[in-house]
N, C-alpha and C positions, 0 to 999 in steps of 0.2 A: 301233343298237338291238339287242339280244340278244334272240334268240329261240329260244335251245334253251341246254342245258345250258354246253354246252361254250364256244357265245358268252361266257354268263356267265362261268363261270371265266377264258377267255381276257382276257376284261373287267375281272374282279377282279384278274388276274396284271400286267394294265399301270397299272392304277393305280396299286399297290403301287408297282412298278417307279418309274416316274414324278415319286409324292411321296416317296420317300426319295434317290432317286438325285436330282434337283431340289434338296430340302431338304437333302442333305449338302453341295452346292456353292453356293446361295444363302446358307448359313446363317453361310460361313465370313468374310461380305462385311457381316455386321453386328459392329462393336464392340460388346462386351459382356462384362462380365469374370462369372463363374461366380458364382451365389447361394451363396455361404459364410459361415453366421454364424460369427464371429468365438468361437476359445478363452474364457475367463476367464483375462484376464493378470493374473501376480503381480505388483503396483505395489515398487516402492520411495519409502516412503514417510516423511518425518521433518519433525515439524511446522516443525522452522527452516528449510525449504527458500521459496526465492518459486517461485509458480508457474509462472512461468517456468524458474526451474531443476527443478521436479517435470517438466513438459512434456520437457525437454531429455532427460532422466535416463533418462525410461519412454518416449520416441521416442513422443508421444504429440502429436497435432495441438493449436494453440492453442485453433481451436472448440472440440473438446471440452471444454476445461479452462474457457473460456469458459461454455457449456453448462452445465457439471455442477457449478461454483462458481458460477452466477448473476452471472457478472460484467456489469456496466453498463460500461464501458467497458474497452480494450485496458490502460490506466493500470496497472487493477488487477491486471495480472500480476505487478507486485513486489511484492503484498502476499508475506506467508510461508501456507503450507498452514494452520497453526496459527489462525492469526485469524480462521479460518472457525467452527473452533468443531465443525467437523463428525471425526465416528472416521473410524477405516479401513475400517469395513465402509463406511459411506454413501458414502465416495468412489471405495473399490473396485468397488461396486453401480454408479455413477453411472457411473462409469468402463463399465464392461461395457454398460452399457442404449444411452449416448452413439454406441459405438465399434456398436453392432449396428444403429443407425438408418443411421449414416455407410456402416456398407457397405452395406447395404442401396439407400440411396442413387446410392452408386457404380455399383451392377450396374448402375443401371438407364441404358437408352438413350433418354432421352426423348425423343430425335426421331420414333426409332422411334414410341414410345407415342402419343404426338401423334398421328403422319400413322393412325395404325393407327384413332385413335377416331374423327377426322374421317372415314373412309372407312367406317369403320361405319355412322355416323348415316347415310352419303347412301345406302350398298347398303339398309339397312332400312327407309329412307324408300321406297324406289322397292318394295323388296320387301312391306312395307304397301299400297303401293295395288294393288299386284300381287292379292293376295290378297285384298283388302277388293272388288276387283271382280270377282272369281272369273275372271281371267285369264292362268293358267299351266294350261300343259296337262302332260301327265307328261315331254317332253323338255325344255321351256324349266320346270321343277322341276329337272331333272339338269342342266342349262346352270350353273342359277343355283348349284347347290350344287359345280358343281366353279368355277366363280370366284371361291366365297366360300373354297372349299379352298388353293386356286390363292394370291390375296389377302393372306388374313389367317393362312395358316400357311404354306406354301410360301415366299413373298415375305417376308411383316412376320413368320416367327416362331413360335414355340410361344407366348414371351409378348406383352407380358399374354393373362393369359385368364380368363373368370369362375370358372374353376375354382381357377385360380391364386389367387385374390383372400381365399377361404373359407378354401383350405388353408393357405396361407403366415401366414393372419394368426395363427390357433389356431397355428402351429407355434412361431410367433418369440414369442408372447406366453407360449407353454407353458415354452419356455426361459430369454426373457430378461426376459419379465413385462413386454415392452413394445410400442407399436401403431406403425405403418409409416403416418403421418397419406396419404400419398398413395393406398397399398392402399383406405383406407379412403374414400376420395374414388372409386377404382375400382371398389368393389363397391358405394359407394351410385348410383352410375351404372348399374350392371345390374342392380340391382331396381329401379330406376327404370323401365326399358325392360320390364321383368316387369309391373308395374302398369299402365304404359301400354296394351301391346299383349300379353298372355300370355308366351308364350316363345316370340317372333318371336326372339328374339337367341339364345336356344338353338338355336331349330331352324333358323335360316339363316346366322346369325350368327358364332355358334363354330367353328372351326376345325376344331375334330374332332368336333363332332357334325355338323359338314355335310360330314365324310369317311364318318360313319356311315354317311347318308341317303343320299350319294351310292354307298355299297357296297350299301345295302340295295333301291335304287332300280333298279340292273342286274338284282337278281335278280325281276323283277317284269314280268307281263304286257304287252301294249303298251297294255292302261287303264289301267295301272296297277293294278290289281283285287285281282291274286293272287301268290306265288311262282312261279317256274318251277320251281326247286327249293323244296319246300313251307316256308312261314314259318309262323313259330309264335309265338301271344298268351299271353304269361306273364301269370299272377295277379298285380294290382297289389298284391294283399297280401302276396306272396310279393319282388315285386321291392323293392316299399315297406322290409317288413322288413327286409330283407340292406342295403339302402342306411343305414336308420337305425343297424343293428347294426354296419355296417362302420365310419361317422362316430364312433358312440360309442366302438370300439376304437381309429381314430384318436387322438382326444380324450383317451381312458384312457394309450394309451403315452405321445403327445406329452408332457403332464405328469408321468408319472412317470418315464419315462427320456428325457426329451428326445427320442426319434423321432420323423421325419416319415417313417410307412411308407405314402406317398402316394410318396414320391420313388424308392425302389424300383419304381414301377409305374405312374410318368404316363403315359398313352398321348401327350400333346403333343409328346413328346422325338421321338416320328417326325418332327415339324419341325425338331429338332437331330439327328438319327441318330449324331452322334462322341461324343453323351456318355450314350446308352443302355448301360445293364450289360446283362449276361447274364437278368437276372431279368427285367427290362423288357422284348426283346425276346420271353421267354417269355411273358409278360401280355399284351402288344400284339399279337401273332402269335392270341392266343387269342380274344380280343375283337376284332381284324377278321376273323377267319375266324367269329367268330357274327352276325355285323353282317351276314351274308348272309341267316340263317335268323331275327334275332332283331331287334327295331326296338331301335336305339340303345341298346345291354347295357351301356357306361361310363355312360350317364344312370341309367339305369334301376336299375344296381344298385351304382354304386359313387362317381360324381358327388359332391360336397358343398355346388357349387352346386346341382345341380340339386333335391338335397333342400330348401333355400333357397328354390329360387326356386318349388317346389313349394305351398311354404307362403305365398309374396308372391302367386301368380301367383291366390289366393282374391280379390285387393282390385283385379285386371285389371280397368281400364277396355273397352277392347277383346277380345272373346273368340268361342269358334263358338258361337252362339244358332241356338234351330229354334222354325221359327213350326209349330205345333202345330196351327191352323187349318187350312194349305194339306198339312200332312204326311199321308201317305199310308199309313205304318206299314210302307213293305216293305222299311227297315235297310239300303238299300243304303249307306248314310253307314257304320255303323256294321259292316258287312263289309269295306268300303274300308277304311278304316281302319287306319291298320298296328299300332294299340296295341289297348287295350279301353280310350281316352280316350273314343270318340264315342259307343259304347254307354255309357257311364255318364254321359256327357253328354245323351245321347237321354232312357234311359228315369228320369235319377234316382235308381238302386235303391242303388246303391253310392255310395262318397265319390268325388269326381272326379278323374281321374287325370289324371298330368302330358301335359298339352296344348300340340304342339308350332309349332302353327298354320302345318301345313302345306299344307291344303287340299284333301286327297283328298276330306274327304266332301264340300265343297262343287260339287268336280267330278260326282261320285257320284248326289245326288241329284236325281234327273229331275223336281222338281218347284219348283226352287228354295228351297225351305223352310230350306236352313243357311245364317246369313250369321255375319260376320267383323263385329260391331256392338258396341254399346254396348247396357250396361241390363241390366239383372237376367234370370238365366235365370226362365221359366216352369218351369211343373212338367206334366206330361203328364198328359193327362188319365185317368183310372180306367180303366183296361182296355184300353187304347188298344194296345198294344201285346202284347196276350195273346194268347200260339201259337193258341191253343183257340178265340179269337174268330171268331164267320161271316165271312165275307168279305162 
């Protein structure tokens, strides 16, 4: 446990150490061939050909030809290209959309992905009741966020990841105008867990946002309370903004010039460290060194899940509720607090901010008033919370 400055830093310095120097030697031990969408190749193309010899010609897989002629059975490769009926564009298009699902496919290591989602469900199962009984104290918080560190990025990976899920999908469909059916089975899986339980899967969940929490957790009193080096609450209007505005220039390039300027700058690549550029390590170096003074700076201002699941995480079944009755008005929730989530949750003034349900206020509040429940927030009552009120 760090308890003065230098702790801290020395604390931040082995982390670092730890998950890159880790993550460059576990990472080499996963097969995985590199996310590369596929050129636009020029076909050779002449209606008298069978498909089979169109296939042979442009070294092109039978699936696809399969595929992107509709064929019902292997038979129909001796038809000729002609008798389809279809131009050169619609089979050069088909050709392209075919051939970028296929690698897309290839990258992936589904064993990986598998074990990766099974070990999710059971770390958030256990970390839901953790929480839902207000039974983490601020080191077994740091325990649990450097195993999920450990786990799901160290061990299984950068990918998948929800972040992954948003950005990839806008990238490839901005390019090739087509959808990744498994991505999309991915990321209805983590709004799912968004609706479920808040952003239990952000905040414990994610790879790099529980490296966030786990840098922004060292620099923090032994209640957890405060900075040792002072931390500081950004305007959610301000981090809101920069998040939306960044997505939307995403959005803007990807379709017009085909970039993904998300890949320039994934922080997840610290789980791959051999295939971070120059820029990335500048971005990543930036944003863990504010993750000391700043709660989770990649969610908060550049995330595309987390913009998502900001907006799912409205229809959360499970969420922080304050019983207004037994409350007592003295904000200790909402000083704990490492955002300005629980003051807007508290008092209602503002739109609610992303909620990472990690439990400080409910530690915080000496009168048990915050729970991790079900059912509509209340609204506070008139006045209840005015500086100016008698005591």
């Amino acid at each position: 446990m760090a308890t003065s400055k230098t702790g801290v830093l020395l604390q931040y310095l082995a982390i670092l150490v730890i998950v890159i120097g880790s993550s460059f030697l576990v990472s080499t031990s996963w097969v995985q061939k590199k996310e590369v969408i596929p050129e636009r190749q020029t076909l050779t193309i002449q209606k008298s050909m069978t498909l089979s010899e169109f296939a042979s010609v442009n070294q092109l897989d039978e699936k696809i030809i399969r595929k992107v002629f509709e064929l019902k059975s292997k038979n129909e490769l001796s038809r000729t290209v002609g008798s389809f009926g279809f131009d050169d564009d619609r089979i050069t298009t088909g050709i392209d959309k075919a051939k970028a699902i296929e690698a897309e496919h290839g990258s992936k290591n589904w064993q990986k992905i598998l074990t990766k989602f099974v070990l999710w469900i059971v770390f958030l199962v256990i970390v839901f009741f953790l929480v839902k009984k207000v039974a983490t104290s601020p080191n077994q918080r740091k325990l649990l966020y450097l195993i999920s560190t450990a786990i799901f990025g160290v061990v299984l990976g950068a990918d998948p990841s929800a972040m992954g899920t948003v950005k990839d999908a806008v990238a490839l469909f901005a390019e090739k105008g087509v959808i990744f059916p498994p991505r999309m089975i991915a990321l209805t899986l983590f709004l799912i867990m968004v609706i479920v339980a808040n952003k239990l899967f952000c905040g414990w969940g994610c790879q790099f946002g529980a490296l966030q929490e786990l840098i922004f957790r060292i620099n923090r009193s032994k209640k957890d309370r405060r900075g040792i080096f002072k931390q500081y609450k950004l305007p959610f209007v301000f981090t809101n903004s920069f998040r939306i505005l960044f997505f939307s220039a995403f959005c803007i390039i990807a379709f017009v010039w085909a970039i993904d300027i998300y890949e320039y700058i994934d922080p997840f690549k610290i789980f791959k460290p051999g295939m971070i550029a120059l820029s990335g390590w500048v971005f990543m170096a930036a944003i863990l060194l504010s993750a000391l003074f700043v709660y989770r700076p990649w969610c908060s201002l550049f995330c595309p899940f987390g913009l998502v699941g900001w907006l799912f995480e409205k229809l959360s079944v499970f969420k922080i509720k304050v019983n207004y009755d037994t409350c007592i008005a003295c904000e200790s929730c909402a000083r704990s607090c490492p955002s300005t989530a629980m003051e807007s949750i508290l008092k209602r003034e503002k739109t609610i901010v992303d909620c990472y349900s990690c439990s400080t206020c409910l530690d915080a509040c000496p009168t048990g008033s915050i729970s991790f429940s079900t059912g509509k927030r209340d609204l506070p009552p008139t006045g209840k919370y005015d500086k100016d009120k008698s005591k």
